[in-house]
C-alpha positions in Angstrom: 8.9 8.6 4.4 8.3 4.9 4.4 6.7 3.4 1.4 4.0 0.4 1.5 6.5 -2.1 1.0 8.2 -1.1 4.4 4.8 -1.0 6.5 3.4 -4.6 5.1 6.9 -5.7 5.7 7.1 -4.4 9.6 3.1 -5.6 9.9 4.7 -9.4 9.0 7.7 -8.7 11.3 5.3 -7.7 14.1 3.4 -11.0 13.2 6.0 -12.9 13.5 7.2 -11.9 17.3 4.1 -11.6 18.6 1.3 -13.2 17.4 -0.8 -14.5 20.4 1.1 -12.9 23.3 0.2 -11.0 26.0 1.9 -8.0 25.5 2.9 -5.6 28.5 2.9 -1.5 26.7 3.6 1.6 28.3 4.2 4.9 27.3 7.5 6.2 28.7 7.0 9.5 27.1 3.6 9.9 28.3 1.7 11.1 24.9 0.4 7.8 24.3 -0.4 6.8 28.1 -4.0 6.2 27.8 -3.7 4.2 24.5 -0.9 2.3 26.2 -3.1 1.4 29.3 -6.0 0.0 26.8 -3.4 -2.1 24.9 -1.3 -3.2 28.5 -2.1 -7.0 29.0 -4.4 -7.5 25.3 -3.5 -10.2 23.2 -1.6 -9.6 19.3 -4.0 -11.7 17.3 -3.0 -10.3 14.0 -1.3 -7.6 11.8 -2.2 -5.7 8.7 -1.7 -2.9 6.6 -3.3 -0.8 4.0 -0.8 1.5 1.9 1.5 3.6 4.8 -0.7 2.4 7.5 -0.3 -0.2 10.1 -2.5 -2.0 12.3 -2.2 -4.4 15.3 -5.5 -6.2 15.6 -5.9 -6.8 19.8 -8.4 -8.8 21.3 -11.6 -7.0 22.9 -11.8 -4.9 19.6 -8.8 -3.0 20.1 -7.2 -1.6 17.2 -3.3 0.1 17.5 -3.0 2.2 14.3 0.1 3.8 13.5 1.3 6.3 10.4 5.1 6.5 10.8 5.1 9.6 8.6 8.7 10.8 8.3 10.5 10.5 11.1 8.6 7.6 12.9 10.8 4.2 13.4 10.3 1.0 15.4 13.4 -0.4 17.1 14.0 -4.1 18.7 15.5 -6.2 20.5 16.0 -9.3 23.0 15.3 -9.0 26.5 16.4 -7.5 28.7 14.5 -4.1 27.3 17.1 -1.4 27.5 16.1 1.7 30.2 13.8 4.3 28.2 15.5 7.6 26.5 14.4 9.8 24.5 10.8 10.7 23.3 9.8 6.8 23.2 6.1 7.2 22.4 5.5 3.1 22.9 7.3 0.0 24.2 5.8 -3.1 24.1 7.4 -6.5 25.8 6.5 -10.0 24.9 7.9 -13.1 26.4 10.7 -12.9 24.2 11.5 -9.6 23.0 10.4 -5.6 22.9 9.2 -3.0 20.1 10.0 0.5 20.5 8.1 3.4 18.5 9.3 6.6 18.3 8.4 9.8 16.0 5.0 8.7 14.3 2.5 11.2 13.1 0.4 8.7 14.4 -0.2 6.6 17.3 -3.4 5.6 18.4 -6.1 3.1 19.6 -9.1 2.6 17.7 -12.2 0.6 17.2 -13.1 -1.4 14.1 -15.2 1.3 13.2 -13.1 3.5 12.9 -10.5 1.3 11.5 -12.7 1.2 8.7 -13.2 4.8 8.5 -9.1 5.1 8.0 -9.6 2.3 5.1 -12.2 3.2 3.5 -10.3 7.0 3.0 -7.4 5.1 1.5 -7.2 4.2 -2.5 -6.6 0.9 -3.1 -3.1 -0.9 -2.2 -1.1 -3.2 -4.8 0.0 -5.0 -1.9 -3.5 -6.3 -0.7 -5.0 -9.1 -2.4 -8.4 -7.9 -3.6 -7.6 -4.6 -4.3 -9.0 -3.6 -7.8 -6.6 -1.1 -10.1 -10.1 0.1 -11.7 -10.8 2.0 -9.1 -7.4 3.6 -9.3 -8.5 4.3 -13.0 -11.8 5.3 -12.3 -10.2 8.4 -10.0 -7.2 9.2 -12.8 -10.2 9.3 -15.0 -12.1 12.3 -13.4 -9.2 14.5 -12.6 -7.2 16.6 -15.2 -4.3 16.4 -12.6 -0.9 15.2 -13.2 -0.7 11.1 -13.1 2.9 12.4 -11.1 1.0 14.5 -8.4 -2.0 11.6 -8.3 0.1 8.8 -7.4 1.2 10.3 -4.6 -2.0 10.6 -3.3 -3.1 7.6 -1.3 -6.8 8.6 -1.4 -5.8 7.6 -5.3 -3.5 4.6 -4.7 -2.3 3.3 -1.4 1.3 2.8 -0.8 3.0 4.3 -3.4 5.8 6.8 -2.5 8.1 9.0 -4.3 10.7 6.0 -5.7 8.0 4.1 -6.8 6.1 7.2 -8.3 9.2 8.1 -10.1 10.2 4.3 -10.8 7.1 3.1 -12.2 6.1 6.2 -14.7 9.4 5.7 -16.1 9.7 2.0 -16.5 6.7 2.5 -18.9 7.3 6.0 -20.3 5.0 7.9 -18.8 5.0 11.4 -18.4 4.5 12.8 -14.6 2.7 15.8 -16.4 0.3 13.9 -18.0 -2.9 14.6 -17.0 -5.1 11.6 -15.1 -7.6 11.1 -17.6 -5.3 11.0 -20.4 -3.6 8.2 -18.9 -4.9 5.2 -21.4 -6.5 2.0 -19.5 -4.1 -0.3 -21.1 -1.1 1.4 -20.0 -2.4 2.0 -16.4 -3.3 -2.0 -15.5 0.3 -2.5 -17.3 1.7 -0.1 -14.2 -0.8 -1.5 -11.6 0.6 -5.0 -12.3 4.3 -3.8 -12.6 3.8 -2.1 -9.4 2.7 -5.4 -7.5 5.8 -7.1 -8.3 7.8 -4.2 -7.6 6.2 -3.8 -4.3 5.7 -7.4 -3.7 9.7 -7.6 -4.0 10.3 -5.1 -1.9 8.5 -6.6 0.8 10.7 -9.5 1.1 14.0 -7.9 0.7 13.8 -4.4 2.6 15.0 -2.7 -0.6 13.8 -0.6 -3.8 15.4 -2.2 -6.6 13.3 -1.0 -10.2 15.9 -2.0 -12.7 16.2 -5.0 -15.1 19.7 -6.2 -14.6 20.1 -5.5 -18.2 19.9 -2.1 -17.6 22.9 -1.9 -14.5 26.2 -1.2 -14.7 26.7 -4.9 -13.3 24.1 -7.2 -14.7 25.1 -10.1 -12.9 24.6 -10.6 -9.1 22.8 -8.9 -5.9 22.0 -5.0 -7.6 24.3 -2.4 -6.1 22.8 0.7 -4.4 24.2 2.6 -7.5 21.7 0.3 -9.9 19.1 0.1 -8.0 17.2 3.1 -9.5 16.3 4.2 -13.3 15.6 8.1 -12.2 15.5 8.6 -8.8 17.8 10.8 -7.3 20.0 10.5 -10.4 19.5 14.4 -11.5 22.0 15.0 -14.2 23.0 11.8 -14.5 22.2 10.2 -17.7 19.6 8.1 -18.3 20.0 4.5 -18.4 18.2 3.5 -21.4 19.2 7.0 -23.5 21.8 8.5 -22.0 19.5 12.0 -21.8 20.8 13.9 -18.3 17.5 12.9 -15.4 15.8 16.2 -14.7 14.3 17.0 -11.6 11.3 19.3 -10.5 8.9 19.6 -7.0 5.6 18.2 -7.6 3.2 17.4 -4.9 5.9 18.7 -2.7 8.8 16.5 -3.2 11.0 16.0 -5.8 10.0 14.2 -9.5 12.8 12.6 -11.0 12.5 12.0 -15.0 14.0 11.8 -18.4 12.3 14.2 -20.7 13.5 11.6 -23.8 12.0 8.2 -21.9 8.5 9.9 -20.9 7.8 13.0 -23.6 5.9 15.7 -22.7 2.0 14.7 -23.4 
């Protein structure tokens, strides 16, 4: 599934093409037709997003949210628009070029009501300026949860996926069965901030990189693929900090990625 970086990053792509056009959208599928018929003709005056949701701000109210989930994707190109295939849930043509979206878990037209409604169900989002990591803190504090299982939950924090959960508890040793409340303050605005950058990167590259180049097999240059992680998907491969083999266990139904040296047991 897409992480936060990867929705704030297609929200400032979808900026970019669009932004005070006129768009023509259709449903060539037919299970967004009546969203598409509100939308047809409405001007792009903006785009945002909160954590793993995007929103296209229309004019006369209109909201288009969309949750990608994981198998959404958007695809596009120059026009011509190439003939519809497939289960193409939306198109949408500007002057210039087209967006395709197909596969979401969500697709709809909303009003800024309920736009809120999404938001306000949403922790907070280390990509959005404003957001406040105490209320993040505030919710670790009142659950004896794991911090691994909480982060994943974006009525906890926004945005954060299973490469950043993994990422960012080990990057400042912290144990994914640690319960939330034991999680100390200090230690917690320390990740928040970490996070930010992290994310912040992410955003204007396209990719996950979570090492410091000291840490790679090749310090110097562009990080490969192979670098680009501490834990994630590196089961039995030994840490890079310790050399102690990454384990691996399903929590909040995917997999955790740690080193049992790096981030003890609490």
């Amino acid at each position: 599934m897409p992480e936060g970086h990867s929705i704030h990053r297609l929200a400032r792509r979808h900026h970019q093409l669009f932004r005070g056009e006129a768009l023509r959208a259709a449903s060539p599928q037919g299970r967004f037709a009546e969203g598409a018929e509100l939308l047809d003709g409405a001007t792009l005056e903006r785009t945002d997003a909160w954590g793993k949701h995007l929103f296209h701000h229309y004019t006369g109210d209109l909201r288009l949210h969309v949750h990608l989930g994981l198998y959404g994707t958007f695809t596009e190109g120059d026009l011509p628009a190439p003939h519809p295939r497939g289960a193409l849930r939306l198109r949408l043509v500007g002057k210039e070029r087209w967006l395709d979206l197909r596969g979401p878990i969500a697709c709809e037209v909303l009003t800024p009501e309920q736009c809120r409604q999404v938001t306000d169900a949403l922790g907070p989002d280390p990509l959005r300026e404003g957001s406040d990591p105490a209320l993040v803190l505030a919710r670790l504090a009142r659950s004896r949860a794991s911090v691994g299982s909480l982060l994943m939950n974006q009525q906890v924090v926004a945005g954060v996926g299973n490469v950043y959960r993994a990422e960012i508890l080990f990057r400042h040793g912290v144990s994914p069965f640690l319960p939330g409340r034991d999680l100390e303050e200090s230690t917690w605005l320390s990740m928040w901030a970490d996070l930010s950058v992290l994310m912040r990167a992410g955003v204007r590259t396209g990719r996950i990189v979570t090492t410091d180049p000291e840490d790679r097999a090749r310090p110097a240059g562009r990080a490969r693929r192979v670098d680009a992680h501490y834990v994630y998907r590196r089961t039995g491969q030994p840490c890079r900090r310790c050399d102690t083999p990454v384990s691996q266990v399903e929590m909040a139904a995917r997999n955790l990625f740690w080193c049992s040296w790096c981030q003890p047991d609490p």
